[in-house]
LUMKEFI-397002 format. One record per residue (C-alpha): residue number from 0; x, y, z; residue in one letter. Coordinates in steps of 0.001 Angstrom, whole numbers. Layout:
% LUMKEFI-397002
   num        xx        yy        zz   residuo
   NUM         X         Y         Z         A
...
***
This chain:
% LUMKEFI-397002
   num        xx        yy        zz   residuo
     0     77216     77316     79021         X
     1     74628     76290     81568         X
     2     73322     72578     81555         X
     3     69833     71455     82764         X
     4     70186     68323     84523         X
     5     67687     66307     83038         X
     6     66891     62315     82524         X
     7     65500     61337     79158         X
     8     64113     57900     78261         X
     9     66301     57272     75270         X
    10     64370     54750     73950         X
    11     60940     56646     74381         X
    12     62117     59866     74238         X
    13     59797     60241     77564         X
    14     61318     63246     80461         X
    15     61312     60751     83371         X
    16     62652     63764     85720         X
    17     64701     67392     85922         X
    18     66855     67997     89023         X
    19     67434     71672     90374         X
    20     70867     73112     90042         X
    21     73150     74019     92854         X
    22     73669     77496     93506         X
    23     78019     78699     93856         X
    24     77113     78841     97678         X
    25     75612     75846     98056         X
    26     78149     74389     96314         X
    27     80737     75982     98756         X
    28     78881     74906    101416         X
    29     79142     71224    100820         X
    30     82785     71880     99969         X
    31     83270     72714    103451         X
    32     80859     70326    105124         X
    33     83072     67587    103184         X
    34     86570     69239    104603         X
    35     85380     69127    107871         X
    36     83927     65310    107422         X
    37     87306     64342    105928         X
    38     88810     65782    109193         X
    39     87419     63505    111142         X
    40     87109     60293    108620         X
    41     91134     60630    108240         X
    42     91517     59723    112129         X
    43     89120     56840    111764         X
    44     91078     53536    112617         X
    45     91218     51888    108448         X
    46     89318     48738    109904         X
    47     86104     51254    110311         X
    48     86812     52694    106523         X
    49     86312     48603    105377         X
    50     83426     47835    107418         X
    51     81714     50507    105520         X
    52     82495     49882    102559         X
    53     81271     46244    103091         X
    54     77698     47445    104027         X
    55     78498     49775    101225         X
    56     78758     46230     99223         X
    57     76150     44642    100567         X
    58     73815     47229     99552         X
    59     74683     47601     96407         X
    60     74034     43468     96187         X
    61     70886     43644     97454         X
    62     69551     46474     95121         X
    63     71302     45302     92412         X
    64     67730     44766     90326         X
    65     66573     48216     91173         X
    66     69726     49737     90516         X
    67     69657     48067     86829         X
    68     66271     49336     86125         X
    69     67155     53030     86854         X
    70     70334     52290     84330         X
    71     68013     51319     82060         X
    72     65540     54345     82521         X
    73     67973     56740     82849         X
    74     70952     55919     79751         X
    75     69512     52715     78106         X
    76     71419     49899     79159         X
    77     70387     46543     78932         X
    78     69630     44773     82203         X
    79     71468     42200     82254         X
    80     74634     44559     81937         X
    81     73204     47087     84690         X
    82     72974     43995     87311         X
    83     76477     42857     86051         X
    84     77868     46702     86803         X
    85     76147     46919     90599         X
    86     78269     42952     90712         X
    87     81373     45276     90040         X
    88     81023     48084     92041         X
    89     80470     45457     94997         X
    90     83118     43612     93804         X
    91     85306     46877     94120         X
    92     83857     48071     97646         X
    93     84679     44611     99041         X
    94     88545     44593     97552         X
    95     89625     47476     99032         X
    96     87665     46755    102304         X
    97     89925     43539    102166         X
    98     93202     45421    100713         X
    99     92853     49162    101768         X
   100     94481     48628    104920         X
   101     97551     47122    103789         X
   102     98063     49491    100846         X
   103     97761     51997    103518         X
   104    100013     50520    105709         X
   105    103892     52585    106838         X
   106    106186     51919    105005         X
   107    109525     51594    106818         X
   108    113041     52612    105117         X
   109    116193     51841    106196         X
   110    118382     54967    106075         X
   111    121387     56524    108155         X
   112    118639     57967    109912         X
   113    117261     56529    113582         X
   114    113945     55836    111962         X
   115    112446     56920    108561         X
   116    109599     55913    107113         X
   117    106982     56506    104804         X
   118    103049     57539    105617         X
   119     99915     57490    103133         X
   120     98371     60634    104428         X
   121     94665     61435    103273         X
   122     94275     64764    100898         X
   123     91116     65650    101495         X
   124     88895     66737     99426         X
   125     88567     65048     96047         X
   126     86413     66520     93032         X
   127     85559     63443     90434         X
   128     83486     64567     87603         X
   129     82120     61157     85783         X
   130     80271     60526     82854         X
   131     76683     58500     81760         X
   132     77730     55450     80507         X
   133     79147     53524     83893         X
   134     77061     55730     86073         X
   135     77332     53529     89171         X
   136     80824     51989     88418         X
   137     82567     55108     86964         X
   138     82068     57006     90513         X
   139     82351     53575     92917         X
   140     86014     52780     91200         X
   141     86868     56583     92654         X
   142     85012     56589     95758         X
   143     86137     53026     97195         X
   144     89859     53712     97142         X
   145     89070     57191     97910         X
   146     87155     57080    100676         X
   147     89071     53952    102035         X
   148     92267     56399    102161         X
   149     90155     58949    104278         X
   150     89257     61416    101632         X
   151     86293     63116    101115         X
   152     84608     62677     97927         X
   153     82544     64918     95679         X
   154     81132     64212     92422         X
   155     79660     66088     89240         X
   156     77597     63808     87374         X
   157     76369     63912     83772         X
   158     73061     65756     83290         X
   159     71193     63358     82364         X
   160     71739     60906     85387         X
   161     70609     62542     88240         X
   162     68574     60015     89451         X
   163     71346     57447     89509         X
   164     73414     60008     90944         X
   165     71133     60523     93694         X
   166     70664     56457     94503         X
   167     75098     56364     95124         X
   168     75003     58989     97437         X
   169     71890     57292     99006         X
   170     73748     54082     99764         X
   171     76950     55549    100120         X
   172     75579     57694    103509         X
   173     72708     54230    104369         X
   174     76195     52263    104531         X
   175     77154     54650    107740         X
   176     79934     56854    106399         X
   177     79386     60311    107638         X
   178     76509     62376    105920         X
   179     78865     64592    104181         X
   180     81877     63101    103258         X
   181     80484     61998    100017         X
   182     77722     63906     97615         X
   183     76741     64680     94446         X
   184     76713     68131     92912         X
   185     74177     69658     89992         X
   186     76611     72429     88728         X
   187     77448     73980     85760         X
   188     80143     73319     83590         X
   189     81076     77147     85233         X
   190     80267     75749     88643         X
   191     82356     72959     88341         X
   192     85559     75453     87288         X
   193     85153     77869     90162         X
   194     84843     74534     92477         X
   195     88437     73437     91426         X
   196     89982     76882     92068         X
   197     88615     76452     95466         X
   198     91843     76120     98190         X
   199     89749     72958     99831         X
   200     89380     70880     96754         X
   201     93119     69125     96981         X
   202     92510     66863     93469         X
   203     90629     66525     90783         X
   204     89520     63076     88998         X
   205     87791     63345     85606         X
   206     86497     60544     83329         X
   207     85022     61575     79845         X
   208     86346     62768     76230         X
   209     89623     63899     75709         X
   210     88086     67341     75086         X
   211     86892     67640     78615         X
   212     90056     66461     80254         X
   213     92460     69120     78702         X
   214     89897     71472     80010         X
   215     89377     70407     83458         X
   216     93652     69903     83483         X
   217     93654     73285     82317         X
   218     91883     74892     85162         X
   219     93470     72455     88091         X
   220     97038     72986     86026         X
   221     95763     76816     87692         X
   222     95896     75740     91033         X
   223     98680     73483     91067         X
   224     96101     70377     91716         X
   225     96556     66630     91370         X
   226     94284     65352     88695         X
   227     93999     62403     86864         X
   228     92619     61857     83651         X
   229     90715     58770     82259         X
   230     89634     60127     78949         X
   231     88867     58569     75565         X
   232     89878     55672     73691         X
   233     90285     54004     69726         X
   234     90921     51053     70951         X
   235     92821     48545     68422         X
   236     92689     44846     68394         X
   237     94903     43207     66594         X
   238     94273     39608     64464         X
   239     97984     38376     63384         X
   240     98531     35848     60768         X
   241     98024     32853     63284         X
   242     94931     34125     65438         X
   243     91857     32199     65909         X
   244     90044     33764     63440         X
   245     86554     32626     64982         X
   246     87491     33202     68507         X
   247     88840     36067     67411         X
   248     86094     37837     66003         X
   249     83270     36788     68927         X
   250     85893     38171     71351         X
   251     86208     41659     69317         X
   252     82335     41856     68602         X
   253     81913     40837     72366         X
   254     84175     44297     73260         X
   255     82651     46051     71033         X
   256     78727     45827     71845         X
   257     79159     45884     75590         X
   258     76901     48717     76670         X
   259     75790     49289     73818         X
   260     79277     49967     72542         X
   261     79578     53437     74705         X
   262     82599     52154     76322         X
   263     85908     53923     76430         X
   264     87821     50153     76226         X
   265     85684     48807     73869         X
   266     87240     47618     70787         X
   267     86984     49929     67826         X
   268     89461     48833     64923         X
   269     89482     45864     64387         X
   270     92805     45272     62524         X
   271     93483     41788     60849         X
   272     96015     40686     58101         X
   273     95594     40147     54299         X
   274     95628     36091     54978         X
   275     92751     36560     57782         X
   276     90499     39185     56295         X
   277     88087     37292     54509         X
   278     87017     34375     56966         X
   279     87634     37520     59810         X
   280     84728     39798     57955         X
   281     82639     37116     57695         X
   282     82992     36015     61037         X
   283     82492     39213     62503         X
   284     79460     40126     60316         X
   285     77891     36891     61567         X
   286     78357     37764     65009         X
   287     77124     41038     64934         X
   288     73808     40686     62703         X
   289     73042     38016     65621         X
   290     72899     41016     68270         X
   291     69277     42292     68273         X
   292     68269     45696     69651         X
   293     65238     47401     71404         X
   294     64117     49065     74500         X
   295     65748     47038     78116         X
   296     62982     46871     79753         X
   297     60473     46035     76919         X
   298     62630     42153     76073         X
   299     65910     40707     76036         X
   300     68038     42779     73485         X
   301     71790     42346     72642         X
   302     71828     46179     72893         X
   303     69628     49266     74022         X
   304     69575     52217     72634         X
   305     72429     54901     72820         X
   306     71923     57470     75751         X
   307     70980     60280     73785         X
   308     70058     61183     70247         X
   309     72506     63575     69865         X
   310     75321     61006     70405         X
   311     73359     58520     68332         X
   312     73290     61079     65161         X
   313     77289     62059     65563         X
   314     77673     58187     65508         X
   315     76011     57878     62219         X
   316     77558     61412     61065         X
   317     81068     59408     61836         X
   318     79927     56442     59369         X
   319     78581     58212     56430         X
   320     82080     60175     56529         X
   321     83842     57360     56693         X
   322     81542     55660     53870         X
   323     82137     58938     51894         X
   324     86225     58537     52572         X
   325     86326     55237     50954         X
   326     85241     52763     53644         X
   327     82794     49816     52523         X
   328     79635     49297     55056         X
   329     78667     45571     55247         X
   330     76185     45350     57739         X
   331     73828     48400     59570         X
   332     74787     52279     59388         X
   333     70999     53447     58478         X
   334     68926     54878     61176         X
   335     66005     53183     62241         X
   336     62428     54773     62043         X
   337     60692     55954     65393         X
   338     61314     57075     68910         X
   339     64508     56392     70826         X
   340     67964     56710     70434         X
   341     68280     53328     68368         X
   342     71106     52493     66114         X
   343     71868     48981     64591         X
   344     74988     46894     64938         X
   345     77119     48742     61948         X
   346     80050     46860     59907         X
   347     82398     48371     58491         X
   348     85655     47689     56193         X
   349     88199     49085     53873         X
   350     88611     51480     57199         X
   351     91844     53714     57046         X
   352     93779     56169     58481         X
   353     91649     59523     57747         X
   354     88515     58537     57852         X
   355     86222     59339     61402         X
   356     85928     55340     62009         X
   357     89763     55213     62590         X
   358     90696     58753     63170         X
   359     88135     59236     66004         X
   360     86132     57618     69255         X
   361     83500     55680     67640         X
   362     80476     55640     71075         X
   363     78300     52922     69660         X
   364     77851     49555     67825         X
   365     80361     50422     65177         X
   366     82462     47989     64390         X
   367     85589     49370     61775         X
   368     87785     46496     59831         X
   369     91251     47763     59252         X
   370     92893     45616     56548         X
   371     96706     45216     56794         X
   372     99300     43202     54603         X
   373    101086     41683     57249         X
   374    101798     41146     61349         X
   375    104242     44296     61547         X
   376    102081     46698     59391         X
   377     98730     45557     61456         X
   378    101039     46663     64589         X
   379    101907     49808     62842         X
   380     98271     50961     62611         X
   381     97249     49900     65823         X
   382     99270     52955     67225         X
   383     98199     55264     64430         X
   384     96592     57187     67006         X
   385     96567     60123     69501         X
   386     94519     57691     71913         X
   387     96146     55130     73746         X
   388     94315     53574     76655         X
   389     93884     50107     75600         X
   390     94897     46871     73068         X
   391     94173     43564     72500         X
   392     96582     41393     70134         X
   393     95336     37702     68881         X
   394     97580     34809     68242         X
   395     97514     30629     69060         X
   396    101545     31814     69631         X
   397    100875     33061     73386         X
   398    104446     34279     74101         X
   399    104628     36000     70817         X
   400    101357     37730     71481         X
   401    102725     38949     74874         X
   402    105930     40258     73654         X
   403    104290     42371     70941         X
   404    101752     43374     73781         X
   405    104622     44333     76081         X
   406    107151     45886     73659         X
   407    104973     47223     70760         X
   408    101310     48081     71565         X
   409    101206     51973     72962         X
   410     98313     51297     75617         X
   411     97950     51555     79569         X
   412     96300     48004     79347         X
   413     97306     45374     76703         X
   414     95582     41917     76403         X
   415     96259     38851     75174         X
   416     93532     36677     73328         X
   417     90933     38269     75997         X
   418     89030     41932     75735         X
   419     89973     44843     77842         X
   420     88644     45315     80723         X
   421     89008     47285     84057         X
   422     89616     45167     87680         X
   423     89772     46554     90549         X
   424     92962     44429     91365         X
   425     94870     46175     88278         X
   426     95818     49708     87424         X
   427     93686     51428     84533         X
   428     94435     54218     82900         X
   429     95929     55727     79088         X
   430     98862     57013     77552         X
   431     99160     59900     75171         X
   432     95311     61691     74842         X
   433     93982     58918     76933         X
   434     94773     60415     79608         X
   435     96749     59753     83030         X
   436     97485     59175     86335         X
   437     95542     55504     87238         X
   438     92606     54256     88801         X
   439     92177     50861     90886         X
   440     94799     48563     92716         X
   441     96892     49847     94741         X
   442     98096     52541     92502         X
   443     94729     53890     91935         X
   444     94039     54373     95733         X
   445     98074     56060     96239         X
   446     97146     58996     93649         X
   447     95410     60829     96007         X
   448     97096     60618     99196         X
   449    100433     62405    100229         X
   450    103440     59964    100669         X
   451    104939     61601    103113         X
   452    108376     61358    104033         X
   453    109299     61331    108029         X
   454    112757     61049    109277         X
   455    114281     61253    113265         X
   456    117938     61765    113598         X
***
C-alpha cells in the first residue's frame, strides 16, 4: 500500500505541504552513505559524540517556539505542550552528553583469565520508524543514545509530518555530526520492509500500534535483527479505597488530556472502588468539562484537535460501541460541527471488560470509569488486558501503593500517586503487546550496541 507523505492542518483541514517519496535506490543509497558515516563516527573519541549533542541541545532551546508552531501546523498540538516537548528532547540530548560516556565506558571482569573485559561496541546502522504524535521527542529519545553510542541513525516518519521530520534532521547535521549519519526517509510501508532485509541495517526501533510492531518484528524476525518495540498502551490507573479522591482525579484527567490524549502512557481506565465512585465521577467530570478545545494557534485551548479525522472518527466509533455495550456517557462523545479534527473531552462510566473503551487503545480525550467492588478486584481489572506498558495506583498508604505497584500491576512503568511518564534517566518500555526491549537510561542506549566479550590468556 503506497502512502503520500502529506501534512494536513487538522484543525482547518488546509494541505500545508506534500513531500516526494524516496525511490528503493535512493533509499539504498543513504543506507550506505550512513554505514560509511557510522565507520568513522564509531572511532570518534565519546567526548566529541557529547559536544554534539550539546549544540544539538542548544538548538533545539533556541528554536523551541518555532519548533512548537510546526507541531501545531503539522498534528495539532497545543503550544504550550510543543515548547514543553523541544524542553525534553534538550533535556535528553544534554543527559546523555553528560552520561553517554560512562555508560559506554569498559567494563572490567575479574576471571581466571590475564585480562577480560567487556566493550560497548557501536552496531551501526539503526532503522527507527516513529509515529505523529511526539514527532520531535519520539525520534530524539532514539537518536541521542543512539548516536552517542556511535550508530548511525535512520528514520521513517509518519506521512503526515514531513515537515517536522525535515527540521530534526536539519538541526541534527547544523549541530556538526556528519551529514549522513542521521536522515529521514519518505518510503513506503514496502520501502521500509525491503530496507530492513538490507545486510547494513543491524536493528530496527519501531514506536506505534501494536499492529505495526508484530509486522515490522515479523520482517526483522527474517533477518535475525535486533528490534525493539514501543507499541500501544490501555493504560489503567487505579483509585483504592483510601486514595485522594480529588487529587486523584486531576492527576488521571491531567494523563489523560496531555496531547490531546494521543499518548501511548496516557491514562485510559480509570478504575476506582464502589466507596470512591461517586465523589471520583464527579470529580473527574468537573475536571474535564473545565478543558476547552480549539485550534493552537488561534487561543489558549486545554486541547487541539486530533491529528487526523480519520483517527478522530475511530475515536468516536470506539464510544458509541461502548455506549451501545452498556457503558453510560456523562460528559462529550458527540462530534462537533465544522472543519478540523475536533473532538470534546468525553466521560465515560459503567465501562467493562468487552466494550472498545476497555478492550482497546482509546487515542483521544476519552476518559473510561471502570467501577470495581473493592481494592483486589480494581487490581484484577487493571491487568485485564493484552497491553501492558504502563500503571498508576492511588493511595494516602504510600508503601501499600508501592507494593501493589511492584508485585501486582503488569506494566514496564508503575507509578505511585503521580502520572506516567517517560525520563530520559529511566528505562521505558511494555510488557505483553506493549511491546519490548527499552528506550532511555542506560538500558535504552545498551540495546543497540554489541557487548562484547574480550579475554587474553
Amino acid at each position: 500500500m503506497n502512502v503520500e507523505y502529506r501534512s494536513i492542518d487538522p484543525s482547518t483541514d488546509e494541505i500545508l505541504n506534500t513531500f516526494s517519496l524516496m525511490s528503493s535506490a535512493e533509499a539504498l543509497r543513504a543506507v550506505e552513505r550512513a554505514d560509511r558515516a557510522s565507520r568513522l563516527w564509531r572511532r570518534t573519541e565519546p567526548a566529541v559524540r557529547s559536544e554534539a549533542l550539546r549544540r544539538l541541545a542548544q538548538s533545539l532551546r533556541e528554536r523551541r517556539s518555532d519548533l512548537a508552531v510546526l507541531m501545531a501546523k503539522e498534528m495539532g498540538k497545543p503550544l504550550p505542550q510543543g515548547e514543553a516537548e523541544i524542553d525534553k528532547c534538550a533535556w535528553a540530548c544534554d543527559y546523555y552528553a553528560d552520561r553517554g560516556p560512562e555508560f559506554l565506558r569498559r567494563q572490567e571482569v575479574p576471571t581466571d583469565a590475564t585480562r577480560s573485559y567487556v566493550e560497548a561496541e557501536p552496531l551501526g546502522v539503526i532503522l527507527a520508524i516513529m509515529p505523529w504524535n511526539f514527532p520531535f521527542w519520539q525520534i530524539v529519545r532514539c537518536l541521542a543514545p543512539s548516536l552517542m553510542a556511535g550508530n548511525a541513525v535512520l528514520f521513517k516518519p509518519a506521512p503526515t509530518v514531513g515537515g517536522c521530520a525535515q527540521a530534526t534532521t536539519a538541526l541534527v547535521r547544523g549541530a556538526g555530526f556528519p551529514p549522513d549519519l542521521f536522515t529521514h526517509l519518505f518510503l513506503t510501508n514496502e520501502g521500509v520492509e525491503e530496507l530492513i532485509g538490507l545486510p547494513l541495517i543491524r536493528g530496527v526501533t519501531l514506536t506505534g500500534s501494536t499492529r505495526a510492531g508484530r509486522s515490522v518484528a515479523a520482517r526483522a524476525g527474517q533477518f535475525l535483527k535486533k528490534t525493539v518495540m514501543e507499541l500501544g498502551g490501555s493504560d489503567a490507573y487505579v483509585i483504592l479505597d483510601d486514595a485522594d479522591v480529588e487529587r486523584a482525579a486531576s492527576t488521571c484527567v491531567a494523563s489523560r488530556l496531555i496531547n490531546s490524549g494521543q499518548s501511548c502512557i496516557a491514562a485510559k481506565r480509570f478504575i476506582v472502588t464502589k466507596t470512591n465512585r461517586e465523589a471520583f465521577e464527579a470529580a473527574v467530570v468537573r475536571e474535564m468539562s473545565r478543558t476547552s478545545f480549539g485550534p493552537p494557534l488561534k487561543g489558549t485551548f486545554g486541547i487541539g484537535p486530533l491529528a487526523r479525522k480519520d483517527l478522530r472518527d475511530t475515536l468516536h466509533r470506539q464510544v458509541e460501541r461502548s455506549v451501545a455495550g452498556g457503558a453510560l456517557r456523562l460528559l462529550g462523545g458527540q462530534v462537533p460541527a465544522g472543519p478540523g479534527a475536533f473532538y470534546p473531552p468525553t466521560v465515560l462510566t459503567d465501562v467493562q471488560p468487552g466494550q472498545p473503551a476497555f478492550d482497546e487503545e482509546t487515542f483521544g480525550p476519552v476518559a473510561a470509569i471502570v467501577p470495581a467492588d473493592d481494592d483486589e478486584e480494581a487490581l484484577t481489572l487493571a491487568n485485564a488486558t493484552s497491553y501492558g506498558l504502563g500503571a498508576a495506583v492511588f493511595s494516602r498508604d504510600v508503601s501499600r501503593a508501592e507494593r501493589m505497584a511492584l508485585e501486582r500491576l503488569e506494566a514496564g512503568s508503575c507509578f505511585v500517586n503521580a502520572f506516567v511518564k517517560s525520563d530520559p534517566r529511566l528505562p521505558f518500555g511494555g510488557v505483553k503487546e506493549s511491546g519490548y526491549g527499552r528506550e532511555l537510561s542506560a538500558y535504552g542506549m545498551l540495546e543497540f550496541v554489541n557487548l562484547k566479550t574480550i579475554y587474553v590468556h
